[in-house]
N, CA, C and O atoms as a Tinker XYZ file with bonds, in Angstrom:
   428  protein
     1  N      0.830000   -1.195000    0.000000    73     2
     2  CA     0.000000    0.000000    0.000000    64     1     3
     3  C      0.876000    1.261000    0.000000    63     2     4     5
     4  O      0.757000    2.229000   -0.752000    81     3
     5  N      1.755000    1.081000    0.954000    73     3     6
     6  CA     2.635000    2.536000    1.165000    64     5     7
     7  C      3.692000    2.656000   -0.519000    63     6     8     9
     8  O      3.938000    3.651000   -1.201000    81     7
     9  N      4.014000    1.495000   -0.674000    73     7    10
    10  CA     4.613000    1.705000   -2.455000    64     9    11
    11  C      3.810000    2.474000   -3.342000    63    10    12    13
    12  O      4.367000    3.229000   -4.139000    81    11
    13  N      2.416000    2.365000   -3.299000    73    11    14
    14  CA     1.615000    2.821000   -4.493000    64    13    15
    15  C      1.484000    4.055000   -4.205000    63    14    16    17
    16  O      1.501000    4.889000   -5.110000    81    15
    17  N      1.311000    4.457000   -2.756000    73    15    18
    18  CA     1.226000    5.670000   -2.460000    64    17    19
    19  C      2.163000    6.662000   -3.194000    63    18    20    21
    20  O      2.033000    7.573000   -4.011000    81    19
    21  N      3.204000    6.034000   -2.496000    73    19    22
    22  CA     4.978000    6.111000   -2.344000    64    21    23
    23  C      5.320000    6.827000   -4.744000    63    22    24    25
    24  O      5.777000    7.903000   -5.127000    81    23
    25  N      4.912000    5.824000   -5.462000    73    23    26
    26  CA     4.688000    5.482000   -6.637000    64    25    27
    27  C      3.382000    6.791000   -7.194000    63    26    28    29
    28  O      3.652000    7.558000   -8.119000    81    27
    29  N      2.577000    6.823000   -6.761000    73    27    30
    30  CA     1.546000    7.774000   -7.087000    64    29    31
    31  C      2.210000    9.493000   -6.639000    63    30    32    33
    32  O      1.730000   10.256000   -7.478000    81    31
    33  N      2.856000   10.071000   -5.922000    73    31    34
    34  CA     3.349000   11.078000   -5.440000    64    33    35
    35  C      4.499000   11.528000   -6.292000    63    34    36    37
    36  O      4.706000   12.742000   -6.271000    81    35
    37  N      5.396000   10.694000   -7.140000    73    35    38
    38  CA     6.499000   10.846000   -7.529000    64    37    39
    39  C      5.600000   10.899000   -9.061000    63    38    40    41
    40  O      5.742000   11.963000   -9.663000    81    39
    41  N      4.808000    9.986000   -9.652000    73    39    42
    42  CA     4.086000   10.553000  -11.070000    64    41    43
    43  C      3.954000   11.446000  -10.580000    63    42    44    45
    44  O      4.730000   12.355000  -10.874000    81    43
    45  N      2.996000   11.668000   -9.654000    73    43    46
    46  CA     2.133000   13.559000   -9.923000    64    45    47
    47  C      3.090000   14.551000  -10.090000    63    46    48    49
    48  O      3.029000   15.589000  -10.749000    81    47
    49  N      4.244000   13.960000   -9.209000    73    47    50
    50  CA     5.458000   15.262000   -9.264000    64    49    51
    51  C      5.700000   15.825000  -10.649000    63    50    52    53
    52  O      5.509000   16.932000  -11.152000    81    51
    53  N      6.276000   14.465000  -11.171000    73    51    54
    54  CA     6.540000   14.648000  -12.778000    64    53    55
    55  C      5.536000   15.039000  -13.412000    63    54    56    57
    56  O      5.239000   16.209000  -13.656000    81    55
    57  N      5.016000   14.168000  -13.684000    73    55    58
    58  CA     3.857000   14.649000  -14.394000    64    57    59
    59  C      2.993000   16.084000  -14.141000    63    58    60    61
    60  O      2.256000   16.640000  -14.955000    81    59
    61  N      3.212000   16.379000  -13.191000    73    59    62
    62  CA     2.355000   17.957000  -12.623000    64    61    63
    63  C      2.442000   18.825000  -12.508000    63    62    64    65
    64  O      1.912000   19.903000  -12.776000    81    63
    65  N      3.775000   18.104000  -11.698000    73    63    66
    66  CA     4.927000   19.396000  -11.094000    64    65    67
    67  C      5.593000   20.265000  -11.335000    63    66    68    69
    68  O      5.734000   21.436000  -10.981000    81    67
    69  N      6.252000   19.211000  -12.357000    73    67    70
    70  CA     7.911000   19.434000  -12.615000    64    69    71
    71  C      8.096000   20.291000  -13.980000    63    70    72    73
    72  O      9.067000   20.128000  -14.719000    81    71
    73  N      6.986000   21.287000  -14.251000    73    71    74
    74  CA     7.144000   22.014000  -15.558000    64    73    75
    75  C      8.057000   23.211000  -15.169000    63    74    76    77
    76  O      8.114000   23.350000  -13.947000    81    75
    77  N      8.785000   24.107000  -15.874000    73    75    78
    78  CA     9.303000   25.426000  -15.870000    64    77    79
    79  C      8.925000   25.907000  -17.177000    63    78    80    81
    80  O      8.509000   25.413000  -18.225000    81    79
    81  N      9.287000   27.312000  -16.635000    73    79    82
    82  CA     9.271000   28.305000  -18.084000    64    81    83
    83  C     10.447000   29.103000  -17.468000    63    82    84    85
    84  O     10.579000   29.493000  -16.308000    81    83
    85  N     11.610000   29.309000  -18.979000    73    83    86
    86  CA    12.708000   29.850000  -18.259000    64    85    87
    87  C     12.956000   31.104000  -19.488000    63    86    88    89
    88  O     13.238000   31.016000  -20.683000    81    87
    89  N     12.791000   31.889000  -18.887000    73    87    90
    90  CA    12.881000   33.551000  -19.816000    64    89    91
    91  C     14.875000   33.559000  -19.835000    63    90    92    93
    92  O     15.660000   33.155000  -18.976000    81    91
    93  N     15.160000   34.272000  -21.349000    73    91    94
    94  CA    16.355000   34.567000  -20.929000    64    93    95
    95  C     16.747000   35.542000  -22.148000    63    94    96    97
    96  O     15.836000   35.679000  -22.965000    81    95
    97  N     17.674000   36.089000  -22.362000    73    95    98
    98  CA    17.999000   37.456000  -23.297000    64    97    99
    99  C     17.439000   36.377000  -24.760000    63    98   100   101
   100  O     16.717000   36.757000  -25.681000    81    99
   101  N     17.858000   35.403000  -24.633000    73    99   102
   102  CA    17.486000   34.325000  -26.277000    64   101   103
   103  C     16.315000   33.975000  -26.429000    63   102   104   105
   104  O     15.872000   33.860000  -27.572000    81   103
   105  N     15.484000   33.706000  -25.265000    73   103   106
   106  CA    14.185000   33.330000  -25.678000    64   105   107
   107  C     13.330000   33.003000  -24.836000    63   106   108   109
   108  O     13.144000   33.762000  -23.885000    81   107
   109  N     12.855000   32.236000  -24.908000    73   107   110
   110  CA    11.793000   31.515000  -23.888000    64   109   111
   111  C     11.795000   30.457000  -24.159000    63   110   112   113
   112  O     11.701000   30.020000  -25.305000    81   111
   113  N     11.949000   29.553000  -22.722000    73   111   114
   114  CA    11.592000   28.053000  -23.074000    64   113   115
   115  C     10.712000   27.371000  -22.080000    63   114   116   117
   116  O     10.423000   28.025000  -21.077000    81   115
   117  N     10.162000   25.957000  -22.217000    73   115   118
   118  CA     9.098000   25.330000  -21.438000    64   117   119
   119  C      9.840000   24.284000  -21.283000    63   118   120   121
   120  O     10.468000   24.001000  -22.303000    81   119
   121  N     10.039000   23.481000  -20.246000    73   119   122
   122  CA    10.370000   21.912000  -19.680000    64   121   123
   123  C      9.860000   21.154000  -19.146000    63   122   124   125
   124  O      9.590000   21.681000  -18.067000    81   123
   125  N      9.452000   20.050000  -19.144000    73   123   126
   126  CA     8.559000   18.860000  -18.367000    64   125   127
   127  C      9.462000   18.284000  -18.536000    63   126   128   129
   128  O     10.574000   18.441000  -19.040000    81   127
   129  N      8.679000   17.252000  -17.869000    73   127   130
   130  CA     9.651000   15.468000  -17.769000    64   129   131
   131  C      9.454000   15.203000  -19.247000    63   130   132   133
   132  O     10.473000   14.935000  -19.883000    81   131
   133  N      8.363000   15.236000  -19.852000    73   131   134
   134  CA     8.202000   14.734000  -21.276000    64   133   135
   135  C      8.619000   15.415000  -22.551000    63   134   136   137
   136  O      8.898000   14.787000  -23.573000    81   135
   137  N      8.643000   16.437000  -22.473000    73   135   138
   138  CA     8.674000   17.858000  -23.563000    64   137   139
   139  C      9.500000   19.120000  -23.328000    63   138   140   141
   140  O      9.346000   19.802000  -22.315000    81   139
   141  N     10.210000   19.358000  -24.100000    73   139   142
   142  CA    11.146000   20.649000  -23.668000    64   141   143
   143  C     10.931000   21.158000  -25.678000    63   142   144   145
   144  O     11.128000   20.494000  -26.696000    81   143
   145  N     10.497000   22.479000  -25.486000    73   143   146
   146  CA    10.213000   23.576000  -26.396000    64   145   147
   147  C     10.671000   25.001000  -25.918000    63   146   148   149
   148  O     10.536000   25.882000  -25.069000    81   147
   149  N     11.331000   24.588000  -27.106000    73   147   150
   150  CA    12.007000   26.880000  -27.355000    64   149   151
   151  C     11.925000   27.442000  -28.328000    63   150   152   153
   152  O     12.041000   27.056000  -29.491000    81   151
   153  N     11.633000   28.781000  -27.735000    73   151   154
   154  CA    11.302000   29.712000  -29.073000    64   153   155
   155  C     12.427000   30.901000  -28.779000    63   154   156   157
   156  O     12.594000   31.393000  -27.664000    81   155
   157  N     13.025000   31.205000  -29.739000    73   155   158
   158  CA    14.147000   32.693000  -29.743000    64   157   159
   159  C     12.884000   33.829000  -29.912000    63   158   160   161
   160  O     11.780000   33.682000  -30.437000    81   159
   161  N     13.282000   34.604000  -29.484000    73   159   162
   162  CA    12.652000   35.827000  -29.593000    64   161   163
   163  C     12.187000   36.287000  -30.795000    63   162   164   165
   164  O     11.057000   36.587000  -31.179000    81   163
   165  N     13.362000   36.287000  -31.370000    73   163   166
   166  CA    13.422000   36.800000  -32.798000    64   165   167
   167  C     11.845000   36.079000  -33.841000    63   166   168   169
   168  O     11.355000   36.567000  -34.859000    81   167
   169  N     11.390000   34.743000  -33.044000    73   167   170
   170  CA    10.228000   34.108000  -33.582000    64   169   171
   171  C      8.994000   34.137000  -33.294000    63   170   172   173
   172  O      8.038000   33.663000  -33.908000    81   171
   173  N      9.046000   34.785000  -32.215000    73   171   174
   174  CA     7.662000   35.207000  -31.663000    64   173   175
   175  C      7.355000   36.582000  -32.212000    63   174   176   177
   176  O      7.898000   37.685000  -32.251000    81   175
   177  N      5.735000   35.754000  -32.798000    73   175   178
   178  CA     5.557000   36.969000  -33.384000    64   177   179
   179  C      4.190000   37.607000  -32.866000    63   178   180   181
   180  O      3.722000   38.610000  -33.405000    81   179
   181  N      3.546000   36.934000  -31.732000    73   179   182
   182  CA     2.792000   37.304000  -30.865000    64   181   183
   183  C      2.569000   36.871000  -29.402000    63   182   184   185
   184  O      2.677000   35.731000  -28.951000    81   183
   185  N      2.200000   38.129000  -28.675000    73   183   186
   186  CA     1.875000   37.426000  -27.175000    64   185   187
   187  C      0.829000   38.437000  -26.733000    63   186   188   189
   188  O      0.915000   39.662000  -26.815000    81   187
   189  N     -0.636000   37.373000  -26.029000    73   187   190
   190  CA    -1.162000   37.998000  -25.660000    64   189   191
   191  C     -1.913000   36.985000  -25.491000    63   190   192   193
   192  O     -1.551000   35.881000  -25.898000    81   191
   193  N     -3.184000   37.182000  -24.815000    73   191   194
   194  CA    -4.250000   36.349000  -23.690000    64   193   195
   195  C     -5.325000   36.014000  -24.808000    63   194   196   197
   196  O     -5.984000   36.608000  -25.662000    81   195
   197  N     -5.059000   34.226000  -24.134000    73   195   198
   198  CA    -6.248000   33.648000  -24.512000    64   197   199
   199  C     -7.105000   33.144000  -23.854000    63   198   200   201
   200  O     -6.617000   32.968000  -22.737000    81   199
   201  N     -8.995000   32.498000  -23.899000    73   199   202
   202  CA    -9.134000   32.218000  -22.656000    64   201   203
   203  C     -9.313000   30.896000  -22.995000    63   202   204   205
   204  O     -9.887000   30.727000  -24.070000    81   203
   205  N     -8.937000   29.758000  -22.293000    73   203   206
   206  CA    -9.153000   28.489000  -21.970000    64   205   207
   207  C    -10.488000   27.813000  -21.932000    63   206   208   209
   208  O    -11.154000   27.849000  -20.897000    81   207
   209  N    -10.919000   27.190000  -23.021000    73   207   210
   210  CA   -12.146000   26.478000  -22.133000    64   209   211
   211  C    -12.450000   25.223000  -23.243000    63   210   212   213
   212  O    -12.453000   25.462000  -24.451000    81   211
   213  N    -12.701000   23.881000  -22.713000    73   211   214
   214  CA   -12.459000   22.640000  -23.123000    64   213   215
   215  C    -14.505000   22.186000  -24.107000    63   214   216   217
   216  O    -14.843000   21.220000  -24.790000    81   215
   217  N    -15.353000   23.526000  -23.621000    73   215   218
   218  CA   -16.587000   23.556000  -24.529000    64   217   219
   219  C    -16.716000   25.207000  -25.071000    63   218   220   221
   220  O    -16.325000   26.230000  -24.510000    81   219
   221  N    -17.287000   25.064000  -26.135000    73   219   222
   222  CA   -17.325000   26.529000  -26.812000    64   221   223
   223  C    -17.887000   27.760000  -25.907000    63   222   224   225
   224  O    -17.483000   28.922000  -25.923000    81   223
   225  N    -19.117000   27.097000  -24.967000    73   223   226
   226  CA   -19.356000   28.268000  -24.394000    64   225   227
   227  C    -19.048000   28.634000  -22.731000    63   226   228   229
   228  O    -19.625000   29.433000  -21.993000    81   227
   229  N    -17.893000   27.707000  -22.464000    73   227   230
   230  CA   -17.155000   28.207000  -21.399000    64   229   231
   231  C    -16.083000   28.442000  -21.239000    63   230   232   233
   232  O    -15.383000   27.720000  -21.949000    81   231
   233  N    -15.457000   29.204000  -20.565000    73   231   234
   234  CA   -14.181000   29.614000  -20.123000    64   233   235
   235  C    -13.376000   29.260000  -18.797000    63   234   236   237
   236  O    -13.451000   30.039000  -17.847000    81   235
   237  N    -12.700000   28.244000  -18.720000    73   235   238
   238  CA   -12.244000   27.389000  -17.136000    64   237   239
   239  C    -10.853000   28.184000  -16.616000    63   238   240   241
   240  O    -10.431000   28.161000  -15.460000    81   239
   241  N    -10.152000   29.000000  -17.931000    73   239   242
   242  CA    -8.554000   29.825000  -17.879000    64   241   243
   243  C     -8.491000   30.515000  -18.841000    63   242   244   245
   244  O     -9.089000   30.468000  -19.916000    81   243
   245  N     -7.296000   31.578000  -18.211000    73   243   246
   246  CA    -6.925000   32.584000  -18.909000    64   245   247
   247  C     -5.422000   32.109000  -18.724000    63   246   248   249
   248  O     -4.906000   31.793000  -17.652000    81   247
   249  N     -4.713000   32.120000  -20.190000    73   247   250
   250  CA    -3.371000   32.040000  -19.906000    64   249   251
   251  C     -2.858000   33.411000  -21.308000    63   250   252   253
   252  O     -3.594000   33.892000  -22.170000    81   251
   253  N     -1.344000   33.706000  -21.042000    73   251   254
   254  CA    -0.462000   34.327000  -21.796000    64   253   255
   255  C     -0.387000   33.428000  -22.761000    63   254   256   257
   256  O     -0.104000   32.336000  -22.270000    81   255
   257  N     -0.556000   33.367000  -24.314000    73   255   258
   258  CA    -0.217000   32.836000  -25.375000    64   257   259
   259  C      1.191000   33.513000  -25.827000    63   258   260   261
   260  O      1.219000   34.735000  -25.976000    81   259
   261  N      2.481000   32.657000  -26.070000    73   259   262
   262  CA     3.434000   33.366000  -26.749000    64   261   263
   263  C      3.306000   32.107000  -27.803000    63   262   264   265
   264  O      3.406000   30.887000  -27.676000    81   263
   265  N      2.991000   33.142000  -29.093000    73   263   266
   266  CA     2.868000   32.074000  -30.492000    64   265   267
   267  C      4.135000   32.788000  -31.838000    63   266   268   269
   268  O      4.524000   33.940000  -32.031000    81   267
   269  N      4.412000   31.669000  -32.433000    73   267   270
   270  CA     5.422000   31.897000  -33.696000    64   269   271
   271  C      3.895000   32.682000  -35.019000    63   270   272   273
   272  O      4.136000   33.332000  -36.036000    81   271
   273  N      2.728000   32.369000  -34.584000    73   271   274
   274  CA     1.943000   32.773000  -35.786000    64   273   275
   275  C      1.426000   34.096000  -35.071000    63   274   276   277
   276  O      1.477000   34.124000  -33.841000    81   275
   277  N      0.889000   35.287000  -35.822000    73   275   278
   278  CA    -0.132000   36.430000  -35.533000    64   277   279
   279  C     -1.779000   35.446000  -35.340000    63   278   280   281
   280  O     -1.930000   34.314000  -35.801000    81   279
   281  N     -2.772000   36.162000  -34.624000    73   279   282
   282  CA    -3.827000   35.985000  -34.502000    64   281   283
   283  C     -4.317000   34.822000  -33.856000    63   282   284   285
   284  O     -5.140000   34.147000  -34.475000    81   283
   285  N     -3.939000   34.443000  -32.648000    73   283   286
   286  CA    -4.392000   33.267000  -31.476000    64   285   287
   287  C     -4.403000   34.427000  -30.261000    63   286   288   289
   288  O     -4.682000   34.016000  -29.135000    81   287
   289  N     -4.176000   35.552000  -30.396000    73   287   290
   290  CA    -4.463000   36.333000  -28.691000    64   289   291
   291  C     -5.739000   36.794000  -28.850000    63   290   292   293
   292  O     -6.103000   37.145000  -29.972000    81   291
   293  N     -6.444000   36.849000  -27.958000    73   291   294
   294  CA    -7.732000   37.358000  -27.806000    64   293   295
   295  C     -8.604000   36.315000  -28.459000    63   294   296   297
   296  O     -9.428000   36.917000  -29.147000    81   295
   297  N     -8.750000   35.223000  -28.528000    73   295   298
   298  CA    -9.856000   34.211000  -28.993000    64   297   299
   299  C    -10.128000   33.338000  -27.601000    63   298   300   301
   300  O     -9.288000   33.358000  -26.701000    81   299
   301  N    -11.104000   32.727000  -27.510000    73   299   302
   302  CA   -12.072000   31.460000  -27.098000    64   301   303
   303  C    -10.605000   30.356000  -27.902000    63   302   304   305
   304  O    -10.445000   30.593000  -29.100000    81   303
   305  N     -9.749000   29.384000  -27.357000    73   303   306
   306  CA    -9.734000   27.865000  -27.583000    64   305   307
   307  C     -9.881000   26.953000  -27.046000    63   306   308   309
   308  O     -9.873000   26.848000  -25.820000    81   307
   309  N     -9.994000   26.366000  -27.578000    73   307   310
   310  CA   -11.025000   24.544000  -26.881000    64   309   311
   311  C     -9.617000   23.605000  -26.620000    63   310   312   313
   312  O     -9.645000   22.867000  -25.634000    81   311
   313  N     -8.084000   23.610000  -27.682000    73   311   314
   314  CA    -7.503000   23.627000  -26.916000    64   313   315
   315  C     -6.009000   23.609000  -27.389000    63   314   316   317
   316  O     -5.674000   23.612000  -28.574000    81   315
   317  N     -5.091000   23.590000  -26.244000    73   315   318
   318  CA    -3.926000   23.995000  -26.362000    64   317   319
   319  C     -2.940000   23.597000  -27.471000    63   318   320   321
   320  O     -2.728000   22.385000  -27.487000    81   319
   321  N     -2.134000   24.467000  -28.615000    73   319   322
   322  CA    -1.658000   24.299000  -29.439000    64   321   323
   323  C     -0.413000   23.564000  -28.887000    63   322   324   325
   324  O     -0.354000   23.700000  -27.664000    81   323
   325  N      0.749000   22.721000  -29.473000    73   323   326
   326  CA     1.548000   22.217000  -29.557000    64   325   327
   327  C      2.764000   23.553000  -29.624000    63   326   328   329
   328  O      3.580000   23.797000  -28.735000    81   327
   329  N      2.607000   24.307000  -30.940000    73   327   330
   330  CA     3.263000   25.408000  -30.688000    64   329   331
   331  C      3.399000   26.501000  -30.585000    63   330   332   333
   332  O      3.644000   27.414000  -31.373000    81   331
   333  N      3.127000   26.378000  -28.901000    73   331   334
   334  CA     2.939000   27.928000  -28.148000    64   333   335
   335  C      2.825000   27.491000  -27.082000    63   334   336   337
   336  O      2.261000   26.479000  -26.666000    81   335
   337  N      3.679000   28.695000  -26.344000    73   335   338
   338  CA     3.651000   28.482000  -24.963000    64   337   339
   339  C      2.759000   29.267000  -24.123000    63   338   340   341
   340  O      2.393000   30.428000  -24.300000    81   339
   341  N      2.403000   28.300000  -22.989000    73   339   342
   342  CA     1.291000   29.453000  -22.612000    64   341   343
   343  C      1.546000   29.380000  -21.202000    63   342   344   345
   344  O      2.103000   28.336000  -20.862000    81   343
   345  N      1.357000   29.987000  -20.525000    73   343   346
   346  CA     1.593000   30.809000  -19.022000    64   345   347
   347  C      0.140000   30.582000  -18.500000    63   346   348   349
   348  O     -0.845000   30.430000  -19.223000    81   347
   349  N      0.156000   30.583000  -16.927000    73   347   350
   350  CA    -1.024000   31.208000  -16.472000    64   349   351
   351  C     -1.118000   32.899000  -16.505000    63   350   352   353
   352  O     -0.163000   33.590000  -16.150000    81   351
   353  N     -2.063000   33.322000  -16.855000    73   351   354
   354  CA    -2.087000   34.975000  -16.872000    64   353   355
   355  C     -2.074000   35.308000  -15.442000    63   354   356   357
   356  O     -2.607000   34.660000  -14.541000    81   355
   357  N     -1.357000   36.472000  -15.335000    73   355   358
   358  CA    -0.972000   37.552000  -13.915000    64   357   359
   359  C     -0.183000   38.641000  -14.512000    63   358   360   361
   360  O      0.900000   38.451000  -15.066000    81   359
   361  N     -0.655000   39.591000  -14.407000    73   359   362
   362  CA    -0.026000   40.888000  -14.285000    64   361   363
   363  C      1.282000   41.217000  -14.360000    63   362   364   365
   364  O      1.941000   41.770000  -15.241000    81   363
   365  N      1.572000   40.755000  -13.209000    73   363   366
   366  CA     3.176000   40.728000  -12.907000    64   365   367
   367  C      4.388000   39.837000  -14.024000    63   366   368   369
   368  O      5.612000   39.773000  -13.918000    81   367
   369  N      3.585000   39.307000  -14.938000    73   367   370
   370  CA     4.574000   38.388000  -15.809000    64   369   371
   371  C      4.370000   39.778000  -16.980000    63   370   372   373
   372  O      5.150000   39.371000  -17.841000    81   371
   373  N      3.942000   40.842000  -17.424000    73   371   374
   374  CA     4.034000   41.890000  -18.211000    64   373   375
   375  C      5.371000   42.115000  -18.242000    63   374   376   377
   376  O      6.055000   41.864000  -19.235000    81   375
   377  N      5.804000   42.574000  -17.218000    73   375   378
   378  CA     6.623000   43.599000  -16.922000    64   377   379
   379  C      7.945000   42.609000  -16.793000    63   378   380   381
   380  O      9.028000   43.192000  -16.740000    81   379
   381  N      7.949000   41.893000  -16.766000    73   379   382
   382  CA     8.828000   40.427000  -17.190000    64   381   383
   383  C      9.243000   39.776000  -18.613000    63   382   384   385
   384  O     10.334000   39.262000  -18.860000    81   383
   385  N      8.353000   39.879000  -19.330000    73   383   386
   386  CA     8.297000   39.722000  -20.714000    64   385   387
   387  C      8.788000   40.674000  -21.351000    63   386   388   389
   388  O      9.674000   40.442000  -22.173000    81   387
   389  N      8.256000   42.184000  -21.088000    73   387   390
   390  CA     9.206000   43.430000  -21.830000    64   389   391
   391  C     10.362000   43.229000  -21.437000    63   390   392   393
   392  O     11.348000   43.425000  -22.146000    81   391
   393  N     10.388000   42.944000  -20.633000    73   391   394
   394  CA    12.446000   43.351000  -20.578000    64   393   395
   395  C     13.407000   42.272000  -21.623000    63   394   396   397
   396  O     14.609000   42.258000  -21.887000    81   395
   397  N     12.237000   41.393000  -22.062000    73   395   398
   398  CA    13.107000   40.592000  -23.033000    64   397   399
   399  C     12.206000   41.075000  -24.511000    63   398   400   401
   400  O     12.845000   41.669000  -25.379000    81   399
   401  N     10.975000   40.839000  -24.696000    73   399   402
   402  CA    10.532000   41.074000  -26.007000    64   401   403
   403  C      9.635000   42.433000  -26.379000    63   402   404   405
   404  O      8.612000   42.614000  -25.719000    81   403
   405  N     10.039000   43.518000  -27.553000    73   403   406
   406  CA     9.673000   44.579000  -27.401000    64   405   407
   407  C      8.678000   45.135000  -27.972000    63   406   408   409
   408  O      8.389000   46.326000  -28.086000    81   407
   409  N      7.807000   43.547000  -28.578000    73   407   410
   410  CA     6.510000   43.941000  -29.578000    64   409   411
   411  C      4.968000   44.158000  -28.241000    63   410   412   413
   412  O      4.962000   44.106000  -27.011000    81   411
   413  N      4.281000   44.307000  -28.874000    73   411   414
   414  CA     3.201000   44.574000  -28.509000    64   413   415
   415  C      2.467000   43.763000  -27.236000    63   414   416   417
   416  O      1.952000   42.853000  -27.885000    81   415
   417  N      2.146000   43.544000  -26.068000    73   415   418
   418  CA     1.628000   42.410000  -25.933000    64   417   419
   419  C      0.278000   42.857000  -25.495000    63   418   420   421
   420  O      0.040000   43.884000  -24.860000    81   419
   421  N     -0.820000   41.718000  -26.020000    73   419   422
   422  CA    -2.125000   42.533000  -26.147000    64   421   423
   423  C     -2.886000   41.473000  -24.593000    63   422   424   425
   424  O     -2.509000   40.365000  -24.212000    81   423
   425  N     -3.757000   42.147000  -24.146000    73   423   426
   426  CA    -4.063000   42.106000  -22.429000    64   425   427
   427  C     -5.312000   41.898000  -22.495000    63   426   428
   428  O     -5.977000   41.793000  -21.464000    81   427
């Protein structure tokens, strides 16, 4: 019993836990146990809020979209693209993002 426990705590970690997003003068990147994606700056060609929701007429999240394409900020998606990274939205990640990328970011 205490193994599965023991066994169930260490997935969730990984699996749950263990994501980052690491800002740096080159770019932005995302890490899990399973998936590691980066984008240089120079490729993002938009960032701005989308809202989350898994049926058309609800909304469960709001996250920061940073996408290589124009036109995914400000829409309703059902669900998360492969490439783009997305943040939970807060305020305080604005003023974090300018100091590395100097386009527009729409709120």
């Amino acid at each position: 019993m205490v193994t599965w426990l023991l066994l169930a705590i260490v997935y969730f970690y990984f699996i749950a836990l263990d994501r980052k997003i690491i800002l740096s003068d080159e770019g932005i990147m995302y890490t899990s146990l399973l998936r590691k994606y980066q984008m240089k700056w120079e490729e993002v060609e938009e960032i701005g809020v989308v809202n989350y929701g898994p049926y058309p007429v609800s909304t469960t999240a709001t996250f920061l979209c940073i996408s290589k394409e124009r036109g995914r900020a400000g829409r309703l998606i059902l669900n998360l693209s492969k490439d783009c990274i997305y943040i939970k939205y807060r305020k305080s990640l604005i003023p974090l993002l300018r100091k590395y990328w100097r386009g527009e970011i729409q709120t």
